[in-house]
C-alpha positions as CSV (number, residue, x, y, z in Angstrom):
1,X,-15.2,-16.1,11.4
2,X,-15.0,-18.6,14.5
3,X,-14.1,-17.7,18.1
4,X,-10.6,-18.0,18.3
5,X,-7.8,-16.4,20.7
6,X,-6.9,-12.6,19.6
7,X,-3.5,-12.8,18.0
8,X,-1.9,-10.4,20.5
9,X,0.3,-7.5,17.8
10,X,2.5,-5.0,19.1
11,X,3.5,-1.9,17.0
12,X,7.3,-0.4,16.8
13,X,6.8,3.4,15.5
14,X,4.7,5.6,16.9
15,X,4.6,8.3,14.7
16,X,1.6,9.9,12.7
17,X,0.9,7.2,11.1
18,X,0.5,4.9,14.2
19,X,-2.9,6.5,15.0
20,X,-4.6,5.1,12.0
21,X,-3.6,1.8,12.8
22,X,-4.3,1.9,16.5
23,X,-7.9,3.0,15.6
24,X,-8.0,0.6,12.6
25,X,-7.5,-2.8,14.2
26,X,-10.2,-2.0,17.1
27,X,-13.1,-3.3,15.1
28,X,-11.6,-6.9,14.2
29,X,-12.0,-9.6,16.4
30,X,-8.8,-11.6,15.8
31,X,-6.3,-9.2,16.7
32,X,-5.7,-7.4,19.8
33,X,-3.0,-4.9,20.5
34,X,-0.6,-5.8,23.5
35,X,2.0,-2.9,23.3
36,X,4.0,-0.5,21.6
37,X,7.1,1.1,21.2
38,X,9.6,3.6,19.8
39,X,12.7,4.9,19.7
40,X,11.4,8.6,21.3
41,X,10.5,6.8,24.7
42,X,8.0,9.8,25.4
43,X,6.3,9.5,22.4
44,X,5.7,5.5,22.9
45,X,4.5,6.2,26.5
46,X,2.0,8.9,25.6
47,X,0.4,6.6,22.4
48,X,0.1,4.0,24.9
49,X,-1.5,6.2,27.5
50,X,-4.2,6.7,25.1
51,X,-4.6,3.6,23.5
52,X,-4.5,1.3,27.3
53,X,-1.8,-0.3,26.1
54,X,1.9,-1.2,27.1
55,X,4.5,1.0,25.8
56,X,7.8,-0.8,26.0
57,X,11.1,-1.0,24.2
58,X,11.9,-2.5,20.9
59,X,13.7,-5.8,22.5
60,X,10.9,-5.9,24.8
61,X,8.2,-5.7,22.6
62,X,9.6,-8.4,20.3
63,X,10.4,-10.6,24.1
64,X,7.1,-11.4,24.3
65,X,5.4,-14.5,24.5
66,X,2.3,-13.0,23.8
67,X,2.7,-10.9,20.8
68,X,2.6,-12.9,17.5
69,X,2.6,-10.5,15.3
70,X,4.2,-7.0,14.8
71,X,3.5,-4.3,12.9
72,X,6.7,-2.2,11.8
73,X,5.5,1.7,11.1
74,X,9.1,3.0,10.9
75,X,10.6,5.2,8.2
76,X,10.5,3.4,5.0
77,X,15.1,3.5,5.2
78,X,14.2,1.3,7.9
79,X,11.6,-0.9,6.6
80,X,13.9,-4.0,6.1
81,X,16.3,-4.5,8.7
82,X,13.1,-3.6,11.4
83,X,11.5,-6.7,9.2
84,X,14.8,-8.8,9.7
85,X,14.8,-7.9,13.3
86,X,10.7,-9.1,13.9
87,X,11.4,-12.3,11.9
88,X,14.5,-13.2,14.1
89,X,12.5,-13.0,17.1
90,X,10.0,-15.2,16.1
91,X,7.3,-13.1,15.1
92,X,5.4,-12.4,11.9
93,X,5.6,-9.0,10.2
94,X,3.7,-6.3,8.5
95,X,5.2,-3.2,7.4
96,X,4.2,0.1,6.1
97,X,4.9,0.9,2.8
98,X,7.5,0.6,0.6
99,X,8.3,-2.8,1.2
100,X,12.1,-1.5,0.6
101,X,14.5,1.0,-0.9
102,X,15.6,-2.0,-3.4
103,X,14.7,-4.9,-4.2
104,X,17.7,-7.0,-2.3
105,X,16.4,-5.9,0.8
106,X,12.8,-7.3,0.0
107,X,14.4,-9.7,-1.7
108,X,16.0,-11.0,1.9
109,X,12.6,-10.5,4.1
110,X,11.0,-12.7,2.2
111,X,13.5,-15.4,1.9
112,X,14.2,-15.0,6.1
113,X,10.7,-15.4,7.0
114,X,10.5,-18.5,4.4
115,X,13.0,-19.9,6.3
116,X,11.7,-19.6,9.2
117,X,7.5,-20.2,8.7
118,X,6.5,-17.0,9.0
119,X,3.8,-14.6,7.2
120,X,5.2,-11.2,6.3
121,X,3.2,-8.2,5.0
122,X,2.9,-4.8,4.1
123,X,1.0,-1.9,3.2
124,X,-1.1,-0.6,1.8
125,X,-4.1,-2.6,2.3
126,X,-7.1,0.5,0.7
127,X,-7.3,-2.6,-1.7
128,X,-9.7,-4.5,0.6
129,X,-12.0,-1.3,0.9
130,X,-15.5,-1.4,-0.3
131,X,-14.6,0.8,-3.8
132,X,-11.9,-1.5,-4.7
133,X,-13.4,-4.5,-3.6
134,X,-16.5,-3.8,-5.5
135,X,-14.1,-3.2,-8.8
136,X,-12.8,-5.9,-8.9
137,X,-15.8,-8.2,-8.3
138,X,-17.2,-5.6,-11.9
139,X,-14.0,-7.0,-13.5
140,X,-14.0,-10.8,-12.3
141,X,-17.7,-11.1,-13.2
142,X,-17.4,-10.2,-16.8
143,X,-19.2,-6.7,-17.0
144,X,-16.3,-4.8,-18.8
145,X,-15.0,-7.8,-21.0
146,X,-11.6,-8.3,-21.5
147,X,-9.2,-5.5,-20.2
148,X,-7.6,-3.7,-22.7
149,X,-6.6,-0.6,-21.5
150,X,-6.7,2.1,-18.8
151,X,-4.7,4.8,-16.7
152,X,-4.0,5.8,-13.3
153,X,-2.9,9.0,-12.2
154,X,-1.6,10.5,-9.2
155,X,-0.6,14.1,-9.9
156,X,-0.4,16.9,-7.3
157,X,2.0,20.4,-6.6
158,X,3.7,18.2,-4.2
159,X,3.8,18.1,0.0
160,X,6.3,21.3,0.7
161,X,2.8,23.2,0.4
162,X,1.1,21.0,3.4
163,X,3.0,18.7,5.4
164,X,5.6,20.2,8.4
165,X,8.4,18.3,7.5
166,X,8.7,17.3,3.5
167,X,12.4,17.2,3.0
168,X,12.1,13.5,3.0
169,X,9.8,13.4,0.3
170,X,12.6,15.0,-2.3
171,X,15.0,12.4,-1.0
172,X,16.2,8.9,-2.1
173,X,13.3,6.7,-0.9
174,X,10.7,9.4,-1.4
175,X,8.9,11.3,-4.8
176,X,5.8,10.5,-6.0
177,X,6.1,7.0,-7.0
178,X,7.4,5.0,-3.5
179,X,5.3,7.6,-2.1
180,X,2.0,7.1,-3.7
181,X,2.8,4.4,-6.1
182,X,2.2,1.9,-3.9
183,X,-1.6,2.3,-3.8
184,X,-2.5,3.2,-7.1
185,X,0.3,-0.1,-8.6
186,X,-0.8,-2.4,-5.7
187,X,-4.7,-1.3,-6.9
188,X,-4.0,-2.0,-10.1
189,X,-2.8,-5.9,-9.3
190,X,-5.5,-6.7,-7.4
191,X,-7.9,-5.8,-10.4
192,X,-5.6,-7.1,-13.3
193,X,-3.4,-9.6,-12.3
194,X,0.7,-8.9,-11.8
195,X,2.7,-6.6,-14.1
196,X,4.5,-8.2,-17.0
197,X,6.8,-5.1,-18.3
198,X,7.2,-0.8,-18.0
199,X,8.6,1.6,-20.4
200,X,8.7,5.0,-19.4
201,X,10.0,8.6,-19.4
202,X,10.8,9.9,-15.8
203,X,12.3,13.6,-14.9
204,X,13.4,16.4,-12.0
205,X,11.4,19.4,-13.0
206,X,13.3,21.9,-10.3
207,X,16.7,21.1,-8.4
208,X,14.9,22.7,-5.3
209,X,12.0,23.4,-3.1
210,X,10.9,26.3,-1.1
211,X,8.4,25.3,1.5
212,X,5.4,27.0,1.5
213,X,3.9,25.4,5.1
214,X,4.1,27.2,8.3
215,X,6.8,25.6,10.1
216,X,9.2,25.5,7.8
217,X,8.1,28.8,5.2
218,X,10.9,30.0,2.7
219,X,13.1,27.2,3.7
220,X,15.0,25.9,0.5
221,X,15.3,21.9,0.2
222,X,17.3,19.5,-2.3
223,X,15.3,17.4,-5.0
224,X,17.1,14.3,-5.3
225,X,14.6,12.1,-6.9
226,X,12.6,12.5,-10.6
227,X,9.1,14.3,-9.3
228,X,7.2,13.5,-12.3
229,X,7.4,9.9,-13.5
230,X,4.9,8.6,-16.5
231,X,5.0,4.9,-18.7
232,X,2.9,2.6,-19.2
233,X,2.5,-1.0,-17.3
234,X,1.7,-4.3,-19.7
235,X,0.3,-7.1,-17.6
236,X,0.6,-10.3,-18.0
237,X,-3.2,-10.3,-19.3
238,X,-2.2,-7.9,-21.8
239,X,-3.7,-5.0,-20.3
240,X,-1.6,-1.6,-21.0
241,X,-2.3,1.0,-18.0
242,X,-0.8,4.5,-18.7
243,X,0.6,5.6,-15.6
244,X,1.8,9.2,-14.1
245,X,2.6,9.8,-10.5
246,X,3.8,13.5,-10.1
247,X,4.5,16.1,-7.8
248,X,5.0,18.9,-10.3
249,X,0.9,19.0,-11.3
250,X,-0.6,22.2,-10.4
251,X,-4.4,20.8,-11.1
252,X,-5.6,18.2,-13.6
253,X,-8.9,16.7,-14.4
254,X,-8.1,13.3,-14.4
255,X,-9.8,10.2,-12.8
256,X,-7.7,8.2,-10.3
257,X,-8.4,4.7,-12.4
258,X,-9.7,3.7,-15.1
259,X,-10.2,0.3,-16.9
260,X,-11.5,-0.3,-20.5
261,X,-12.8,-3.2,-21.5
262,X,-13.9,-5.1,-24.7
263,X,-17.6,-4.5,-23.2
264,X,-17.2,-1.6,-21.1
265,X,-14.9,0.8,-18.8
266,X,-15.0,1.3,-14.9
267,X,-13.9,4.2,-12.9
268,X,-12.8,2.9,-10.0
269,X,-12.3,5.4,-6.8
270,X,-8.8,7.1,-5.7
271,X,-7.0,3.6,-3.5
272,X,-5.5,6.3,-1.5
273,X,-8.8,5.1,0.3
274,X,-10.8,2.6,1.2
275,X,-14.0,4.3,0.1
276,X,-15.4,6.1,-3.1
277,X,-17.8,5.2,-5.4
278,X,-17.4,3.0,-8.5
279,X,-18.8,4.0,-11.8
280,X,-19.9,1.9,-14.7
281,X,-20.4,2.5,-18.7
282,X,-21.2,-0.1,-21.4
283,X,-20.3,-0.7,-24.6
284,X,-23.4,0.8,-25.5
285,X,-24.0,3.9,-22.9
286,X,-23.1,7.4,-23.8
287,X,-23.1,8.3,-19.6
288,X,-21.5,6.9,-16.2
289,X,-23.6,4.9,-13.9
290,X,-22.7,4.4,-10.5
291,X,-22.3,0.8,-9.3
292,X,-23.8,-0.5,-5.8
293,X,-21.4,-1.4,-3.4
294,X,-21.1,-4.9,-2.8
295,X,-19.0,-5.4,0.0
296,X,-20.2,-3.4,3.5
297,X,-16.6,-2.2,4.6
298,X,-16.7,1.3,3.8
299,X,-14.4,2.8,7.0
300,X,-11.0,3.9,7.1
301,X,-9.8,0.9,8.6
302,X,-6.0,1.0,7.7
303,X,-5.0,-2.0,9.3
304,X,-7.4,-4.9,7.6
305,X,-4.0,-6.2,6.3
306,X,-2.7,-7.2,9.7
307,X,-6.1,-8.8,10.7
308,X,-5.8,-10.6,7.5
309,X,-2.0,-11.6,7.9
310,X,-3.1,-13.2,11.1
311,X,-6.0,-15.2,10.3
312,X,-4.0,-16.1,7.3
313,X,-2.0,-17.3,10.1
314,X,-4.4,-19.4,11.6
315,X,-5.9,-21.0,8.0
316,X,-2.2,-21.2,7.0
317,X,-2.9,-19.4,3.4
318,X,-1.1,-16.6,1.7
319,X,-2.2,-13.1,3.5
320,X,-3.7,-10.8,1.1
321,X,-1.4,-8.1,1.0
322,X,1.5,-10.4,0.9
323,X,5.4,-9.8,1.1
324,X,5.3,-11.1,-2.7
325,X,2.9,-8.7,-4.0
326,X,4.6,-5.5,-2.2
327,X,8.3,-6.5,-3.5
328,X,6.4,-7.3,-7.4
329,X,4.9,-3.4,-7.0
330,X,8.3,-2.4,-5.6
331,X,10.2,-3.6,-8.9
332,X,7.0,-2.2,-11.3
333,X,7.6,1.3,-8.8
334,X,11.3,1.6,-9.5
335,X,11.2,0.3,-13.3
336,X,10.0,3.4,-14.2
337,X,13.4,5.2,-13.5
338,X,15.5,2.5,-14.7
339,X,13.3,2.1,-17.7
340,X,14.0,6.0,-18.4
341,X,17.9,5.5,-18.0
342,X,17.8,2.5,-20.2
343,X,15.2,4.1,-23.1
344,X,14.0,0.6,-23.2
345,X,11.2,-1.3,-21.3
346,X,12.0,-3.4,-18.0
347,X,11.0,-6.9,-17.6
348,X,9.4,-7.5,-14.3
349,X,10.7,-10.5,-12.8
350,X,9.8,-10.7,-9.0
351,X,6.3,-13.4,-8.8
352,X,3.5,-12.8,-7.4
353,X,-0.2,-13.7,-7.9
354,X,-3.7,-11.8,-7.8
355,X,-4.5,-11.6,-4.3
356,X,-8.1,-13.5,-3.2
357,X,-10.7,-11.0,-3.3
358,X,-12.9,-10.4,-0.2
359,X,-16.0,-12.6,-0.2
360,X,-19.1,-10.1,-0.6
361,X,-20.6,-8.9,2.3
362,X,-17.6,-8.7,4.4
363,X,-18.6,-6.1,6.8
364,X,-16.0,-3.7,9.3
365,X,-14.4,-6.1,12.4
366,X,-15.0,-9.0,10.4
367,X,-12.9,-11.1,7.7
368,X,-14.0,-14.0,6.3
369,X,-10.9,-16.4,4.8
């Protein structure tokens, strides 16, 4: 990549999440962090403390001249209007994920930054990691044949067990699909192509929760939303994925992905990552093989998404993890519930295409358009 002027990025939400994004973007050389901010003033001032950067407020932040691009890492109920407010300014926009609640309010970030000639993105970007990465180039060069077939799973007890404060997760805009489903769906686009259709059989195993971790032990919480969701994606290359995302799984021996092929099948490792290692069988092999990595990037750099939206920026191209492809996995996420309703499969509608794969070689700090 050429020497050009750091695309200065501020970031509104400074909450656990923040950190990994903060540490992410330090190693590429097109984007440098100006300032942050969030709504608990303390909490902006202390990231910023540690980070040598600005901490400011939100109309601040999106005042100045030299931030171009802003990274939104609010609660997901928030994801689209924060959007709406970065676009207004002027600025371009990456958001965690979902991209929305529904697909009106994706629907109207997209059409506001069209309007305006602006790039917005979103998480999650573990696509560009050196496991997936290294998939896909297996799959684009021919070494499984045609996909056929192949499943994804994301299965677990659910977060009451771990995380401080879960009650979010059992609440409209949470469960195991907007949760999770955003890597394993937006995973399985990059390596097949966008969805064409879902059928499938959601359901709420237990009307509560009793949090098992420490802070929060015996307390009793609401389950609004279906914990264990499972269908099956067609894409529009005729591939049929079997898909379950749960949070009512005790244990389960099942591999992240998996794609079969008229030649062969890949395992491809959990995109809740940017690592892992690929494995390989042929047509004609009775074992797994692992596959060499073919692209250097093997860190946890969450964050490669907003260094790609703004060199995208600078080559005037579609960023990689595009507004487009995070509102086609929203639909493909919440067709699964309204397929159940309906007991008939849901036509995805939204558009979107494959996004570019990473040239090989692409190492950490470095992107190469």
């Amino acid at each position: 990549m050429g020497k050009t002027q750091p695309k200065g990025v501020g970031i509104i939400g400074c909450g656990n999440i923040s950190q990994a994004y903060f540490k992410g973007l330090a190693p590429f050389d097109n984007v440098k962090i100006i300032a942050c901010a969030d709504i608990n003033e303390d909490v902006s001032k202390a990231k910023a403390e540690e980070h040598e950067v600005e901490s400011l407020g939100t109309d601040a932040l999106l005042a100045r001249d030299d931030i171009d691009v802003v990274v939104n890492l609010t609660t997901p109920q928030h994801h689209v209007p924060v959007n709406k407010t970065i676009l207004e300014a002027g600025k371009h926009a990456h958001c965690e994920k979902p991209f929305g609640l529904d697909l009106k309010g994706g629907q109207e970030v997209l059409d506001l930054a069209n309007s305006k000639g602006l790039k917005v993105g979103c998480a999650p970007d573990t696509f560009l990691g050196a496991g997936q990465q290294t998939c896909r180039k297996w799959i684009d060069d021919g070494w499984i044949g045609q996909p056929l077939a192949g499943t994804a799973f994301m299965m677990c007890p659910g977060h009451e067990s771990w995380h401080p404060n879960p009650e979010f997760y059992y609440l409209k805009g949470g469960g195991p699909m907007l949760d999770m489903g955003p890597y394993y769906i937006t995973a399985l686009v990059n390596l097949l192509g966008p969805a064409k259709r879902v059928t499938a059989i959601t359901k709420k195993s237990w009307e509560t929760r009793t949090i098992t971790s420490e802070a929060k032990k015996g307390t009793i919480i609401p389950v609004e939303i279906d914990t264990h969701q499972a269908g099956v994606i067609e894409f529009q290359n005729g591939a049929l994925i079997t898909v379950v995302m749960s949070f009512d799984v005790r244990r389960h021996g099942h591999h992240p992905i998996e794609i079969y092929g008229s030649e062969g099948s890949i395992q491809c490792p959990d995109p809740n990552g940017f690592g892992g290692d690929p494995m390989y069988s042929s047509r004609n092999d009775r074992e797994w093989k692992s596959i060499p990595h073919s692209h250097p990037h093997k860190g946890g750099h969450r964050g490669i998404g907003v260094a790609d939206l703004a060199l995208a920026v600078e080559q005037n191209r579609t960023p990689r993890c595009d507004g487009s492809l995070a509102l086609h996995v929203l639909e493909v996420m919440l067709a699964f519930e309204s397929s159940s309703e309906a007991g008939h499969p849901i036509d995805i509608k939204t558009p979107t295409q494959q996004p570019d794969a990473l040239p090989q070689g692409t190492r950490e700090g470095q992107l190469i358009g």
